[in-house]
Every structure is written in structure tokens, then in C-alpha cells.
C-alpha positions as CSV (number, residue, x, y, z in Angstrom):
1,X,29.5,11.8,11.6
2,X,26.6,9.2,12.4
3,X,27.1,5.6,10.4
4,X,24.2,4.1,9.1
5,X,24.2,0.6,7.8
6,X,21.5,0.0,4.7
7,X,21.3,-3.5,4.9
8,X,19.3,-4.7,1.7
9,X,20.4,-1.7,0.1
10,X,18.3,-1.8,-3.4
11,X,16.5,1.2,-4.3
12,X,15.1,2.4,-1.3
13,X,18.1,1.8,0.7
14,X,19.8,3.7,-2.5
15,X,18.4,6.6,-2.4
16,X,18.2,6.8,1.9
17,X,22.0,6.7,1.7
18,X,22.7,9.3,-0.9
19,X,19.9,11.9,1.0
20,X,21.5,10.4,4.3
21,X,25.2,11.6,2.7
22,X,24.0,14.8,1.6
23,X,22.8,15.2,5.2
24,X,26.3,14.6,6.9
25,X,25.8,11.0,7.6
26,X,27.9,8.5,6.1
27,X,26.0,5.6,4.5
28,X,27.1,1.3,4.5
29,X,25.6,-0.6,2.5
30,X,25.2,-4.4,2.6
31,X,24.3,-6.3,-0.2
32,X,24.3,-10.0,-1.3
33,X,25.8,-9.3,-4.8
34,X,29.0,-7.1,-5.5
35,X,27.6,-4.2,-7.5
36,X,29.0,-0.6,-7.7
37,X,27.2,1.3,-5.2
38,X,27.5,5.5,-5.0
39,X,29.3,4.8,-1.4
40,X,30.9,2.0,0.6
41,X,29.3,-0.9,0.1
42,X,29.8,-5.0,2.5
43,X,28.9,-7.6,0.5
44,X,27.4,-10.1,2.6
45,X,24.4,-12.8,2.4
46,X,21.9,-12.0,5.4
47,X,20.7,-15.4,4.9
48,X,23.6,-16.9,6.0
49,X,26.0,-15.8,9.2
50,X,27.9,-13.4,8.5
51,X,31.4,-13.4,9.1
52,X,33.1,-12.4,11.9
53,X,34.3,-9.0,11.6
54,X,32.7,-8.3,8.4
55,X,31.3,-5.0,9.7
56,X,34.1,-3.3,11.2
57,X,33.7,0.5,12.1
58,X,31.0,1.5,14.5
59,X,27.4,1.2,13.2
60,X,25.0,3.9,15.0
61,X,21.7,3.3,12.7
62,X,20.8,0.2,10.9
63,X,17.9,0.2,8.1
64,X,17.2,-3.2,7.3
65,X,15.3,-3.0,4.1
66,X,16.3,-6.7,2.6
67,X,14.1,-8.5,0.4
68,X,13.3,-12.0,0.3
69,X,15.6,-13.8,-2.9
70,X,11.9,-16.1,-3.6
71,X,8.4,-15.4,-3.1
72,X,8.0,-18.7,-0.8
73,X,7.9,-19.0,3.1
74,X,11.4,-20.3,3.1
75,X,12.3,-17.1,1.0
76,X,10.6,-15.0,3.4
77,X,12.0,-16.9,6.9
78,X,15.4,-16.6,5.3
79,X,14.8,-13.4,4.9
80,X,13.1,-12.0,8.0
81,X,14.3,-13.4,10.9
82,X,16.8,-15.3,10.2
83,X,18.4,-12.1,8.1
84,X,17.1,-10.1,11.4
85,X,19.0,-12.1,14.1
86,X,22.4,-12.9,11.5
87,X,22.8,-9.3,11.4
88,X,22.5,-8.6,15.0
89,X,24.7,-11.5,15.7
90,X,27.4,-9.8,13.9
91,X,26.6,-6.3,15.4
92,X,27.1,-8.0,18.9
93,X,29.3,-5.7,20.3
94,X,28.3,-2.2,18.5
95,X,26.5,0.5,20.1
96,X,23.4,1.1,17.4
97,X,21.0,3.4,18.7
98,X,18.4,2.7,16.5
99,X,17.3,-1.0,14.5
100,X,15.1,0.7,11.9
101,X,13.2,-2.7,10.7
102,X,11.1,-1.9,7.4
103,X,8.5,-4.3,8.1
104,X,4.7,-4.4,6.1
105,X,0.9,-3.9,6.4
106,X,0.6,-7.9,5.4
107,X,1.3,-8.5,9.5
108,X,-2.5,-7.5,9.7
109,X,-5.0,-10.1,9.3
110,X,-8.0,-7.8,9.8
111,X,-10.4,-8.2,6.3
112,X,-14.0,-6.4,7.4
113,X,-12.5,-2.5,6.1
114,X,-12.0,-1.8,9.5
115,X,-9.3,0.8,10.9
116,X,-6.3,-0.5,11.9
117,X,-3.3,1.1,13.5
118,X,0.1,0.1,15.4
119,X,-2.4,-1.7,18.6
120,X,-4.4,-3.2,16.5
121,X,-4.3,-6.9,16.8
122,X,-1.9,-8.7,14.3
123,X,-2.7,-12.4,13.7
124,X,-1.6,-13.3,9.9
125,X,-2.6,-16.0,8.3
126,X,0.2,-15.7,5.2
127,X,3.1,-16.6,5.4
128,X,5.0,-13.0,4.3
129,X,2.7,-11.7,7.1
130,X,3.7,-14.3,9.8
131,X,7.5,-14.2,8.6
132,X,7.7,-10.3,9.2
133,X,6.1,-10.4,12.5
134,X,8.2,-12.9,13.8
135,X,11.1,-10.3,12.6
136,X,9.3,-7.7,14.4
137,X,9.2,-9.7,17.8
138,X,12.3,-11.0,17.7
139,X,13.5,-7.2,17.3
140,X,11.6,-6.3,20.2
141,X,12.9,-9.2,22.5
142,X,17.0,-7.7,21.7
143,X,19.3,-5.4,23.5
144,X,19.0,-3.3,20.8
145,X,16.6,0.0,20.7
146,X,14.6,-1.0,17.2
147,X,11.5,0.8,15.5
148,X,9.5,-1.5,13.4
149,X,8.1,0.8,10.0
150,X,4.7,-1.3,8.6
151,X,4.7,0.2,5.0
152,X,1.8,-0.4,2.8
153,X,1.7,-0.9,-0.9
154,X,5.0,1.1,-2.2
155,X,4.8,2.3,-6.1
156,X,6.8,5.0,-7.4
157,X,9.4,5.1,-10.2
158,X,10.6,1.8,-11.8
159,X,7.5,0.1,-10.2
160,X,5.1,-0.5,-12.8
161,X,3.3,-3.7,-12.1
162,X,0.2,-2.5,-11.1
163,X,0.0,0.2,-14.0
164,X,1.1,-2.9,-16.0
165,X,-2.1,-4.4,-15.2
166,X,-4.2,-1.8,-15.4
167,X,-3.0,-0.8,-19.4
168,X,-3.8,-4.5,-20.8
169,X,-7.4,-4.1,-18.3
170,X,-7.5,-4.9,-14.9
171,X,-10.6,-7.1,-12.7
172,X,-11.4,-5.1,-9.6
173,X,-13.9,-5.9,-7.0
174,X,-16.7,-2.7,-7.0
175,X,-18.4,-4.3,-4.0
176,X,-18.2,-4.3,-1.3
177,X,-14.9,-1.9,-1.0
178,X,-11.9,-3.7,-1.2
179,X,-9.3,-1.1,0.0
180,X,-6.1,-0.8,-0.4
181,X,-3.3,1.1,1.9
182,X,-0.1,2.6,-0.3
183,X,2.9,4.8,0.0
184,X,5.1,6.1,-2.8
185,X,8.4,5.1,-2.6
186,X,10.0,8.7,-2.2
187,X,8.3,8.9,1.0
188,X,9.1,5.4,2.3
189,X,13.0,7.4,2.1
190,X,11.6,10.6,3.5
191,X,9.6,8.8,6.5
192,X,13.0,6.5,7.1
193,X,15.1,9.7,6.8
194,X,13.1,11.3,9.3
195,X,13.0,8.9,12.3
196,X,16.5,9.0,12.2
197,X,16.8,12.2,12.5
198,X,14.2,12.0,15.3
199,X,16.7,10.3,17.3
200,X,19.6,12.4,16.4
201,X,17.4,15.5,17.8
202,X,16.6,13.6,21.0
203,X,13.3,12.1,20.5
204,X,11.9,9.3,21.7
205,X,10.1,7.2,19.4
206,X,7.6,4.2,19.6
207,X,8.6,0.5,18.3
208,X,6.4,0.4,15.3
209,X,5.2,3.0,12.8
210,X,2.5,2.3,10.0
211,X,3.9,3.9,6.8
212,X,1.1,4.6,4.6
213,X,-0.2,8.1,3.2
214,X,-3.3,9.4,4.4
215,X,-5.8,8.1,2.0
216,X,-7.2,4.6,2.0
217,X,-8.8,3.8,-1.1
218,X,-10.5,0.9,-2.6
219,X,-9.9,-0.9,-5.4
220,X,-12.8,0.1,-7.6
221,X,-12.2,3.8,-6.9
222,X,-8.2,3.6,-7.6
223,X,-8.5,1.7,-10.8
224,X,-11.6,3.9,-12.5
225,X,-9.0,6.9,-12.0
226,X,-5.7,5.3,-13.4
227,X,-7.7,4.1,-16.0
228,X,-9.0,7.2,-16.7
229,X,-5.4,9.0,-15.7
230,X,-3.5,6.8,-18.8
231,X,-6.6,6.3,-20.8
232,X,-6.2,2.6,-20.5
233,X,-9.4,0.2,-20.8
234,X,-12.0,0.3,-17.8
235,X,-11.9,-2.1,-15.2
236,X,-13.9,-5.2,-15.5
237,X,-16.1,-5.4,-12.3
238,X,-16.0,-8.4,-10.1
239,X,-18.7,-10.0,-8.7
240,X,-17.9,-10.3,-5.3
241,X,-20.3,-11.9,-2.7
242,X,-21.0,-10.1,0.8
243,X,-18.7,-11.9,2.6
244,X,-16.1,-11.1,0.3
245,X,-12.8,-9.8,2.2
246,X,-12.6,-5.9,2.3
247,X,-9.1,-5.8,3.1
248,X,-8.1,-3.3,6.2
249,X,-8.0,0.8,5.9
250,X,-4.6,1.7,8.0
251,X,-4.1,5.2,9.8
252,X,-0.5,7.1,9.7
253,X,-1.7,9.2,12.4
254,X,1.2,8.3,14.8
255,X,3.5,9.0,12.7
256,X,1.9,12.3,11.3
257,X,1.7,13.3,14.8
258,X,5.5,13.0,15.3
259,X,5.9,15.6,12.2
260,X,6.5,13.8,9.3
261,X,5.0,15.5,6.2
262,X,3.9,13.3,3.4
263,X,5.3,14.8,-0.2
264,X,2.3,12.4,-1.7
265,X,-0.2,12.4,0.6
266,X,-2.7,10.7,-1.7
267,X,-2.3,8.1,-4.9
268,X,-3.6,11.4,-7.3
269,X,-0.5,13.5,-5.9
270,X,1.4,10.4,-6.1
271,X,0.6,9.4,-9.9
272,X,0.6,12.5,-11.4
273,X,4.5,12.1,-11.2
């Protein structure tokens, strides 16, 4: 029975482990608080080194899906690659097949409304962007196999912010497009869920996937339809200049082409939950 580690372990992680169970696989979790989990569960603070022995039975999958405690770039080295390389410190000595790092669009710095996909050039300018990379690389410079998983803008149940906005009236920028990548959060478990089971089957997989659905769409054009969708007020359109930034259109097509099937392939199919 494969192990997988969920290290982060809030509501994506969640819901991975219990479709991971029901699957065969048994599910860790590791979490900075004590909180009753639905299966075992490590408490243990990925900002800090862990200590030694803390993860005791063999790990075959880890899913680090942690969280930064603030919105700062200390919160976000903390919890990047610090988190990344105290966690492989203490599985020093475990045979993981797979590092599954859930990592973000923000690592892009491309602002034109240009294509971008897992070659594209990534030179960000933030500091979540520049954090996250530097998890990526230092990923890619261990021992251990790892698959970097960019996901865009994740909204689903218990996320509201953005509908939050749009109900009291929301600014968006009509021109030129600013777009915006997104995934709902039921696929961010199915497309995590799946590339383990890629390896279980024997596939070789690449060391970065972008994890967005298939349709790209820009700010106007998403905020006249949720409007519309929750008969909330119109957006207010911004006057944007022509340099204004157009933000970057990402492909999935890599990871489409591996088989994944989106359940929300759009944010219509997504918000009509």
C-alpha cells in the first residue's frame, strides 16, 4: 500500500488523502497545528527542522501543498524553500519516488497576454514568485525524483473572495485584456491524484506541469458573467493606458496530453457549482 505524505495538509491536501484512501493508498498528513484529521496525521512546523525521526515509516509520494503562515517575503521564504529543503532533510534516508511540489503561475513574469507554458522563461519580479521558484530549483538540484505543479488561480468551495468582490461591485480593466489563468480546486486534487497514479502505472513524467483549465480569460469578460451569473452590480470599467500589464494566458496542454481530464474545464462549468 503506497504512503503518501500531504505535507500542508489543509483543504486540498484534505480531500487528496481521503480520494487517495479510497484508492488503496494510505495518506500522512503533516501539519503545523494538532487538529483532528480523517487519517494519521505528524504535527510538525516546516518552517523549522524537523525532528529527527519524526517521520518514521517509509514515505513513497510526498505532496507538499504548505502555505505561507504571512503574506510577506519572509512568510513565503519560510515557506518555500526553507519548508522544501527541512522536509527533505528529514526524508534523508527514504526512498520517495515522487516530490510532488504544488508550485504557482506567479513564477512567470511575462505581462504582454502572451502564451506561456512549462519553457517559457520565468524571471519574477515578486517576491511569492521568486520564493516558489527558488523551491522549484532547489527541488530539481536533490536526489530526489520531483514534479513541480504551477497551478493558476484556484476557486472552488469555501473560496469566496473573489465572488466577495464582485457582489459589493468589482473595478476591472476592459482594455486592453487583462487575463487571468484559474483552476477549480476539485481539479487541483484530481490533476495531483492523477500524476501519482502516473507513476504507479509506470510513466515517466516531466519536472513541471502548469495546472490551469483550458480557458484563459480576461478580466472584463469573467466579471460581466459572474455579475450577471449572481445578479450582482456591473463591473466598474478601468481606464487602463496601453502599456497597461495584460497579465500571461498559460497552456495545460502538457498535461492534457498525458490524459488528465479536466471536470471544470472552463470558469462557466466551474461556477455553475
Amino acid at each position: 500500500m503506497p504512503r503518501i505524505l500531504l505535507a500542508g495538509c489543509g483543504k486540498i491536501g484534505t480531500q487528496l488523502g481521503l480520494l487517495m484512501a479510497q484508492r488503496g493508498h494510505q495518506p500522512v498528513g503533516l501539519r503545523r497545528s494538532r487538529v483532528a484529521m480523517p487519517f494519521i496525521c505528524i504535527q510538525g512546523d516546516l518552517s523549522q527542522p524537523l525532528a529527527d525521526g519524526l517521520i518514521r515509516e517509509p514515505i513513497d509520494y510526498v505532496v507538499y501543498t504548505a502555505t505561507p503562515s504571512e503574506y510577506s517575503d519572509a512568510g513565503y521564504q519560510s515557506a518555500y524553500p526553507a519548508g522544501v529543503q527541512h522536509l527533505l532533510d528529514a526524508l534523508s534516508g527514504h526512498a520517495v519516488k515522487r516530490f510532488f511540489f504544488v508550485s504557482s503561475t506567479a513564477v512567470y513574469h511575462q505581462n504582454d497576454g502572451s502564451w506561456v507554458d512549462e519553457d517559457s522563461a520565468t524571471v519574477p519580479s515578486r517576491y511569492n514568485g521568486v520564493r516558489v521558484l527558488e523551491a522549484e530549483t532547489l527541488l530539481k538540484r536533490s536526489a530526489v525524483p520531483s514534479t513541480s505543479i504551477r497551478f493558476g488561480g484556484i476557486y472552488g468551495a469555501g473560496r469566496s473572495r473573489l465572488l466577495d468582490k464582485i457582489r459589493k461591485g468589482a473595478d476591472a480593466q476592459a482594455s486592453p485584456p487583462k487575463y487571468t489563468n484559474r483552476i477549480h480546486q476539485h481539479d487541483c486534487v484530481g490533476v495531483l491524484a492523477f500524476l501519482i497514479e502516473c507513476v504507479e502505472s509506470g510513466k515517466i513524467l516531466d519536472e513541471c506541469y502548469l495546472g490551469v483549465d483550458n480557458n484563459p480569460v480576461d478580466e472584463w469578460t469573467l466579471y460581466q458573467w459572474l455579475a450577471e451569473k449572481f445578479k450582482a452590480p456591473a463591473p466598474n470599467p478601468v481606464a487602463a493606458g496601453p502599456d497597461a500589464t495584460q497579465n500571461k494566458r498559460c497552456s495545460n496542454q502538457r498535461l492534457t496530453s498525458l490524459g488528465y481530464s479536466f471536470s471544470f474545464p472552463d470558469y462557466r462549468s466551474g461556477y455553475a457549482q
